[in-house]
C-alpha positions as CSV (number, residue, x, y, z in Angstrom):
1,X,-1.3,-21.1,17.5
2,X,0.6,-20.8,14.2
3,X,1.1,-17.4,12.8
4,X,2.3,-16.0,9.3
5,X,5.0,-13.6,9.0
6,X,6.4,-14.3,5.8
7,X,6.1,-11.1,3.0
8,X,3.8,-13.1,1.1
9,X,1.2,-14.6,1.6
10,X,0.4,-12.3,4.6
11,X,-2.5,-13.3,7.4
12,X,-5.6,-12.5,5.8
13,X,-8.7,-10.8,7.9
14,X,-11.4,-12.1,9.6
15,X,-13.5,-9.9,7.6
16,X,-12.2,-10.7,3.9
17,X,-12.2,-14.6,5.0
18,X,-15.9,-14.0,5.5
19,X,-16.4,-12.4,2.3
20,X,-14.5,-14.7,0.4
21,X,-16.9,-17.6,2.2
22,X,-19.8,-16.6,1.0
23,X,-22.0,-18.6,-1.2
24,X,-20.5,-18.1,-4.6
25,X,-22.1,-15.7,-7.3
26,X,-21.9,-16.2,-11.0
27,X,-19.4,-13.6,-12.8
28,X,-21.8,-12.4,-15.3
29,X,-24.7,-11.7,-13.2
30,X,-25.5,-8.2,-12.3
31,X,-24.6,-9.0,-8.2
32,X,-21.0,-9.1,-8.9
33,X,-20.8,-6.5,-11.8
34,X,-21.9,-3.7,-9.0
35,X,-18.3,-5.3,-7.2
36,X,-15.9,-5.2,-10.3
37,X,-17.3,-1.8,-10.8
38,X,-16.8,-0.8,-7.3
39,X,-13.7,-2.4,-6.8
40,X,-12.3,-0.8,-10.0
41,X,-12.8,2.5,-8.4
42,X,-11.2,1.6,-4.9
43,X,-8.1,0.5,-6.6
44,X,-7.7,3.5,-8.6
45,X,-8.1,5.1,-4.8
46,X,-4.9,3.3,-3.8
47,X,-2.9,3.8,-6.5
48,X,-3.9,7.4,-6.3
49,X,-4.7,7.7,-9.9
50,X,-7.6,9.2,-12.2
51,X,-6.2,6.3,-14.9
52,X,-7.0,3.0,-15.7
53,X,-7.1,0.4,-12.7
54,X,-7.6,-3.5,-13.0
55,X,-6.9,-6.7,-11.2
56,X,-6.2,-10.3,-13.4
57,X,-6.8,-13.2,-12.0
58,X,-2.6,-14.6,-11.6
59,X,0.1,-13.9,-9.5
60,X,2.0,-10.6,-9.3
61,X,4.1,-11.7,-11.7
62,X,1.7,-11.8,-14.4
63,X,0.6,-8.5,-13.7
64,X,5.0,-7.9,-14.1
65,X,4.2,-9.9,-17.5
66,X,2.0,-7.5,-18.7
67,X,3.5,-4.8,-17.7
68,X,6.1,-5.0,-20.3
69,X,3.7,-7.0,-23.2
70,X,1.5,-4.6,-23.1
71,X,3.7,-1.6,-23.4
72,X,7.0,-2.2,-25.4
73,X,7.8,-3.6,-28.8
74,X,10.2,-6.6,-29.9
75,X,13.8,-5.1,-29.5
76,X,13.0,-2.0,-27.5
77,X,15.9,-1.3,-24.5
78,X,14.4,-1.4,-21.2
79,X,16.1,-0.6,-18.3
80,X,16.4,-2.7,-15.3
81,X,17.5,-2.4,-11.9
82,X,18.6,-5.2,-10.5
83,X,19.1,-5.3,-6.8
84,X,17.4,-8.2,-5.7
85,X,15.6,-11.4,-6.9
86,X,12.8,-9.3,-8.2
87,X,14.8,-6.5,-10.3
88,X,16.4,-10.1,-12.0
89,X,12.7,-10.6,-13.3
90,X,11.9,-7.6,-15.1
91,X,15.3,-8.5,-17.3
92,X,14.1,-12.1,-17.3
93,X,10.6,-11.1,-18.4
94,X,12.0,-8.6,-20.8
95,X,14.2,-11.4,-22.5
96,X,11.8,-13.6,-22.8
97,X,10.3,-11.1,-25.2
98,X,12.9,-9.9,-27.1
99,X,13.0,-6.9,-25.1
100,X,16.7,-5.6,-24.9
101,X,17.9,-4.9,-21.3
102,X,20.6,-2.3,-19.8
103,X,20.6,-3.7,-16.5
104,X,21.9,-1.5,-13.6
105,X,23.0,-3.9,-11.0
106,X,23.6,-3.1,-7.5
107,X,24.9,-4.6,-4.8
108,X,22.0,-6.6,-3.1
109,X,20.9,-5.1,0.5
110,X,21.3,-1.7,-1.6
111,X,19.5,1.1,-3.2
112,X,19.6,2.5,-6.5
113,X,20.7,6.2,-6.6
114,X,19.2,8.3,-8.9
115,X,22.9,8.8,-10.9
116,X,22.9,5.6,-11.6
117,X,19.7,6.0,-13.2
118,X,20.4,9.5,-15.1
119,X,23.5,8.2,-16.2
120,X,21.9,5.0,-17.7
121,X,19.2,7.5,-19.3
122,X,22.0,9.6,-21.0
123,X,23.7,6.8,-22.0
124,X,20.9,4.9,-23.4
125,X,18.3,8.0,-24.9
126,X,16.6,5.5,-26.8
127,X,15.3,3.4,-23.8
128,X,11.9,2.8,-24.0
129,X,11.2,2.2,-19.8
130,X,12.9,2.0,-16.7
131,X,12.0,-0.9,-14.6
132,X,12.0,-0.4,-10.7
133,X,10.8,-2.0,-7.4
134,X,9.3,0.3,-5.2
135,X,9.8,-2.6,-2.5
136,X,12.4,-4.9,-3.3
137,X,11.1,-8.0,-1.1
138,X,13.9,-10.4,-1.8
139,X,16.5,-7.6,0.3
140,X,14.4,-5.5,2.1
141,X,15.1,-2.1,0.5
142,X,12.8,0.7,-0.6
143,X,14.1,2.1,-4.0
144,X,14.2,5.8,-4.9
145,X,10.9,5.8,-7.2
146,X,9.6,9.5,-6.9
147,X,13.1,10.4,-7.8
148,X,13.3,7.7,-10.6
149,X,9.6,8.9,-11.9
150,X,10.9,12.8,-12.0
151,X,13.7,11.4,-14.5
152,X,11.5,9.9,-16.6
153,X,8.5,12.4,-16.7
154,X,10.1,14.7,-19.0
155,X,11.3,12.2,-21.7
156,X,7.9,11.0,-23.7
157,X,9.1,8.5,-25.3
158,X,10.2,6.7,-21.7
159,X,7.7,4.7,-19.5
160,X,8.6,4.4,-15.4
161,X,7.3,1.2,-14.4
162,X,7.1,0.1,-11.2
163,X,6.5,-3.2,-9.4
164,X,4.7,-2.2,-6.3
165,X,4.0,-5.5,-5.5
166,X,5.1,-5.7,-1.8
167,X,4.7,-1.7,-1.8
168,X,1.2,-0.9,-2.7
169,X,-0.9,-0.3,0.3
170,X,2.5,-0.2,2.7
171,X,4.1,3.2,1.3
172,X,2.9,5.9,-0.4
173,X,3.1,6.0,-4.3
174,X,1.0,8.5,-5.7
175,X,1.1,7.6,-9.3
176,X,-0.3,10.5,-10.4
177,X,1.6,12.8,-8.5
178,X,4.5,11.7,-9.1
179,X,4.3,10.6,-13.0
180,X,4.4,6.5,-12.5
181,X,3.4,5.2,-16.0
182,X,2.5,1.3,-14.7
183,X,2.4,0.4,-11.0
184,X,1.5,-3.8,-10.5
185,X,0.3,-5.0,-7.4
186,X,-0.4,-8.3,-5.7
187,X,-3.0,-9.5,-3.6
188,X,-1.0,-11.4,-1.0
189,X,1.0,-8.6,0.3
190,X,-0.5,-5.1,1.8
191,X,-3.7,-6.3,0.7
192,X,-3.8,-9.3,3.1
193,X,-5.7,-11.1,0.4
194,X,-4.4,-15.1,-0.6
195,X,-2.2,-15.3,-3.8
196,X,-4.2,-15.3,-7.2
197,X,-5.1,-12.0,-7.9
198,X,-3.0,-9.0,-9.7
199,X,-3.6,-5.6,-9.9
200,X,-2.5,-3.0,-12.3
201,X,-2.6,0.5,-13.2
202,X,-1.8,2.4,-15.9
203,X,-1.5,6.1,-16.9
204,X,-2.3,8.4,-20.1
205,X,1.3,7.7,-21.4
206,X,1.1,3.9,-20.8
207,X,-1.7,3.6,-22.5
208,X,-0.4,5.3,-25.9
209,X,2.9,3.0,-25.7
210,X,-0.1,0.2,-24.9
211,X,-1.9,1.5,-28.7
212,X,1.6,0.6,-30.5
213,X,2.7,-2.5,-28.6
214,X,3.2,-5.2,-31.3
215,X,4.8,-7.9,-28.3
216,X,2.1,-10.9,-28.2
217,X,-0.9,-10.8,-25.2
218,X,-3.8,-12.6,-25.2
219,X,-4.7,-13.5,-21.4
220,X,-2.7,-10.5,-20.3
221,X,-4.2,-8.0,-22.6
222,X,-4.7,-5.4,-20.5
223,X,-6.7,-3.7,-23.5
224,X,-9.3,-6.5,-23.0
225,X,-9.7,-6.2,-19.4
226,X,-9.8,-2.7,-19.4
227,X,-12.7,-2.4,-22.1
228,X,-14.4,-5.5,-19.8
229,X,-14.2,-3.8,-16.3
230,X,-15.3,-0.5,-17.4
231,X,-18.5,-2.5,-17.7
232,X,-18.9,-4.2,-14.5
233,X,-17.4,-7.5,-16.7
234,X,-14.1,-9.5,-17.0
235,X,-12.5,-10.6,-19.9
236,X,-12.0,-14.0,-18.5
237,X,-13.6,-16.0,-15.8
238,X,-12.2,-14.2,-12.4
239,X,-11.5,-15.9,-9.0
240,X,-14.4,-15.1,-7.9
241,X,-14.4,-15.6,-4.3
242,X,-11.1,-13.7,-3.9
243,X,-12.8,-10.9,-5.8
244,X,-15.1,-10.4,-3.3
245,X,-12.2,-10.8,-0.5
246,X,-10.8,-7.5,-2.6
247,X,-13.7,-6.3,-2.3
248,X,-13.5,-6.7,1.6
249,X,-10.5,-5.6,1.9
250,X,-10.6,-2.3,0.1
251,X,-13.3,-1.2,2.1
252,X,-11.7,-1.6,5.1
253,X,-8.2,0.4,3.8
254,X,-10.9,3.2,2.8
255,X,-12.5,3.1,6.3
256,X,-9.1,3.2,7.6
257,X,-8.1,5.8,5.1
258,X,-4.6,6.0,3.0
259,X,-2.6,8.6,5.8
260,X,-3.7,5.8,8.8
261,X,-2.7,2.8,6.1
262,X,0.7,4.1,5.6
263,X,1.4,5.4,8.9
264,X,0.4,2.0,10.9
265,X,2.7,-0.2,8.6
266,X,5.9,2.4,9.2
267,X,5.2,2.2,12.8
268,X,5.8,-1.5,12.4
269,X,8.1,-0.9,10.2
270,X,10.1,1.1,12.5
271,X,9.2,-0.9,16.0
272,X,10.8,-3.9,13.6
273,X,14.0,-2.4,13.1
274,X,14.6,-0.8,16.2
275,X,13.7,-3.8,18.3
276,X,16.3,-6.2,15.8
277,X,19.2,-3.4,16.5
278,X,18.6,-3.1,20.0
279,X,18.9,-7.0,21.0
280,X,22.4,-7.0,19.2
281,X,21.1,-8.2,15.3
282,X,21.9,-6.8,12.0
283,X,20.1,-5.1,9.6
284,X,20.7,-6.5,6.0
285,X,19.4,-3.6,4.5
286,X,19.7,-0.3,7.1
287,X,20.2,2.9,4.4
288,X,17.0,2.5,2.6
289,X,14.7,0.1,4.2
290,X,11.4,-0.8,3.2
291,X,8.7,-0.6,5.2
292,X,6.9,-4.0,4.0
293,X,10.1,-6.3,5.5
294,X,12.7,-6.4,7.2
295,X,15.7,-8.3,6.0
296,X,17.8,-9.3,9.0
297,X,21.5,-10.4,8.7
298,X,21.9,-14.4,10.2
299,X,24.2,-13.7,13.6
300,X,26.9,-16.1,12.5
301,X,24.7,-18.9,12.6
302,X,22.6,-20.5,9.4
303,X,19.6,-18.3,8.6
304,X,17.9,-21.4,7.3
305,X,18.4,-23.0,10.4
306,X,16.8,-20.2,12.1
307,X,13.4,-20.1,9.9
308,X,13.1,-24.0,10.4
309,X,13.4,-23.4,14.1
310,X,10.8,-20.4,14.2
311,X,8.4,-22.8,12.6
312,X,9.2,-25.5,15.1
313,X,9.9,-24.4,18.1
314,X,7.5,-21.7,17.6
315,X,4.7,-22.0,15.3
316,X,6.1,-18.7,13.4
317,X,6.5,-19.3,9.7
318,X,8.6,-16.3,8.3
319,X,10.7,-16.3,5.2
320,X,14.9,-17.1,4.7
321,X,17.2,-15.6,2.3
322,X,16.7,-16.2,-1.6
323,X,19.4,-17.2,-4.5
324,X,22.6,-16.1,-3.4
325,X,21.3,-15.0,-0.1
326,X,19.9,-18.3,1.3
327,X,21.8,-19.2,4.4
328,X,22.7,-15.3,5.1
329,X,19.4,-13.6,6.3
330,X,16.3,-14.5,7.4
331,X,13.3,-11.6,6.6
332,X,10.1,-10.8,9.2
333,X,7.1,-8.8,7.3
334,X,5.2,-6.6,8.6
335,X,2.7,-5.6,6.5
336,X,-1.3,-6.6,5.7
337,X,-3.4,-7.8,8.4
338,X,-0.6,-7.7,11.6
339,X,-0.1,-5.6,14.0
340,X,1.9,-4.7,17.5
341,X,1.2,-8.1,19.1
342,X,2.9,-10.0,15.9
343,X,6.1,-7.5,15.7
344,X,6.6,-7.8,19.4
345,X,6.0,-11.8,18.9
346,X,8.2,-12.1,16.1
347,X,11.1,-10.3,17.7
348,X,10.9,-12.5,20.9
349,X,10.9,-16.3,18.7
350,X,13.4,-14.9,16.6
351,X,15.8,-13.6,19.5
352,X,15.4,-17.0,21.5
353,X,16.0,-19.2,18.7
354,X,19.0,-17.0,17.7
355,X,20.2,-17.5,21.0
356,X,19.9,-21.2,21.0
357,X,21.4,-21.3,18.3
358,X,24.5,-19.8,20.1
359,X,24.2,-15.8,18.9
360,X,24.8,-13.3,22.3
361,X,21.5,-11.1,21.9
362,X,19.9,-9.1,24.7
363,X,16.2,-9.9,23.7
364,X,14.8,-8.0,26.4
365,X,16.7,-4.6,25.6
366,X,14.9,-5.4,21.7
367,X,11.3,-6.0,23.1
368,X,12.2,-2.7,25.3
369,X,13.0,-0.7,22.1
370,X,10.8,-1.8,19.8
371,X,7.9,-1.5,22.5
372,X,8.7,2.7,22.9
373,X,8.6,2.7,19.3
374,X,4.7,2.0,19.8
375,X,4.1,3.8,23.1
376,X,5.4,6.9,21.0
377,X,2.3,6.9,18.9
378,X,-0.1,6.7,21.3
């Protein structure tokens, strides 16, 4: 049996693979208007917002993309925090409209601290956003964002925008609550949905920056989809069958409800992270993990080496270090449609092909520690 354990794509459920494999529906008739509308709501029930919700049919990234088109204005200052492969692509996406950046870059496997981000503020009052990762998926560290929204709340002419995109449905990020401006999702992540869709919300503040914007959006015009999707419509033509996976899969986080949703995927989480200590390996990321992944330092041995043999030996496909990481870690997920089974399978394959491939680990002690983990909540 093969299994996915990679932090995106995730497995997807037997219950949104039915829905999405269902005879297909045409996007304008009135069958699938009463899903966009109902699916519009549900998403505004995860991001925990009375603002505007909406899902594009595109990666994560484009939902990134139109994040900042839709917001700021050719040489605005945006301020990026760059702590991973993901923080690089709000700058990257920024430059590519003649958006200025002050990037804040931190060590990778870090977090930002919220000095760092005050001092960037008081340096830089003109700054028109600060650019965060809730999850940062490339390192496997949780960033400060309630903190980081707090900072920005009081300054009007500053937007907090946050790419929950390996975060939403994993951690709790109460937009409102905590005065997020733009939080962008992705489908393949918490969701347990396949890539193509995007999901994005925005708030009261957002969408006044969003009146001014002058940066160029067409497909990406949040504008358009919002106006379209408060009628049951899309702007464009949707992927339609993964619509109605959304649609699946939202009703089942409801039924579940958002305290249960959280608290299953830090139990994971946690179970993860004890089990990887216990056998003897390193976390790549232990002051301010993330609950979505775990990034896990490669035992002296070549991390690459170790995801090739997890596929091989195994049938696990999980995910190896990026950019200047690759070699150095190798990351298990734990979020969308898993549960204690995979952890506890996933900590096994990975401490036997560590061990073949020469590391000293006590795999047994790990499966013990990661199992009380999960005894403790029953």
């Amino acid at each position: 049996m093969k299994r996915l354990l990679t932090p995106g794509p995730t497995p997807v459920s037997p219950e949104v693979a039915a829905a999405m494999a269902a005879p297909l529906v045409y996007h304008r008739a009135p069958a699938f208007k009463e899903v966009v509308l109902r699916v519009r709501e549900n998403l505004r029930w995860v991001f925990q917002t009375k603002g505007e919700a909406i899902f594009l049919t595109c990666s994560g990234s484009g939902a990134m993309e139109g994040a900042v088109a839709n917001t700021l204005n050719r040489g605005d200052l945006a301020i990026t925090i760059r702590a991973g492969k993901f923080g690089e692509r709000w700058a990257n996406i920024c430059k590519a409209y003649g958006v200025q950046t002050h990037n804040i870059d931190i060590e990778w496997g870090k977090a930002v601290t919220v000095e760092q981000v005050k001092k960037a503020l008081d340096e830089n009052p003109k700054a028109r956003a600060v650019m965060v990762q809730a999850s940062e998926t490339s390192t496997g560290v949780a960033h400060p964002v309630k903190e980081i929204a707090a900072l920005v709340k009081s300054r009007p002419d500053t937007l907090c925008v946050v790419d929950g995109i390996s975060a939403l449905g994993v951690m709790n990020l109460p937009m409102d609550e905590w005065g997020i401006d733009v939080l962008v999702g992705g489908s393949q992540k918490a969701f347990a949905l396949p890539p193509g869709l995007a999901f994005a919300a925005v708030s009261a503040k957002a969408q006044s920056f969003m009146e001014k914007s002058d940066l160029p959006k067409f497909y990406f015009s949040f504008t358009k989809e919002i106006a379209s999707q408060s009628k049951g419509e899309t702007a464009w033509t949707p992927a339609i069958s993964l619509v109605m996976g959304l649609d699946a899969a939202l009703n089942g986080m409801k039924a579940e409800g958002l305290e249960k949703l959280f608290g299953r995927h830090k139990t994971m989480a946690n179970a993860t992270r004890a089990g990887v200590k216990a056998m003897g390996l390193e976390l790549f990321a232990p002051d301010s993990p993330s609950d979505s992944v775990t990034a896990i330092k490669a035992p002296g041995i070549d991390g690459q080496a170790i995801v090739k043999d997890m596929r091989d030996r195994h049938g696990i496909t999980i995910a190896g270090g990026q950019d200047a990481l690759k070699g150095k870690i190798f990351r298990l997920s734990h979020m969308g449609h898993v549960d204690r089974f995979d952890v506890l399978t996933a900590l096994a394959a990975s401490g036997d092909v560590c061990t073949r491939l020469g590391a000293r680990l006590d795999v047994a002690k790990g499966l013990a520690a990661s199992e009380a983990v999960f005894n403790a909540q029953n």
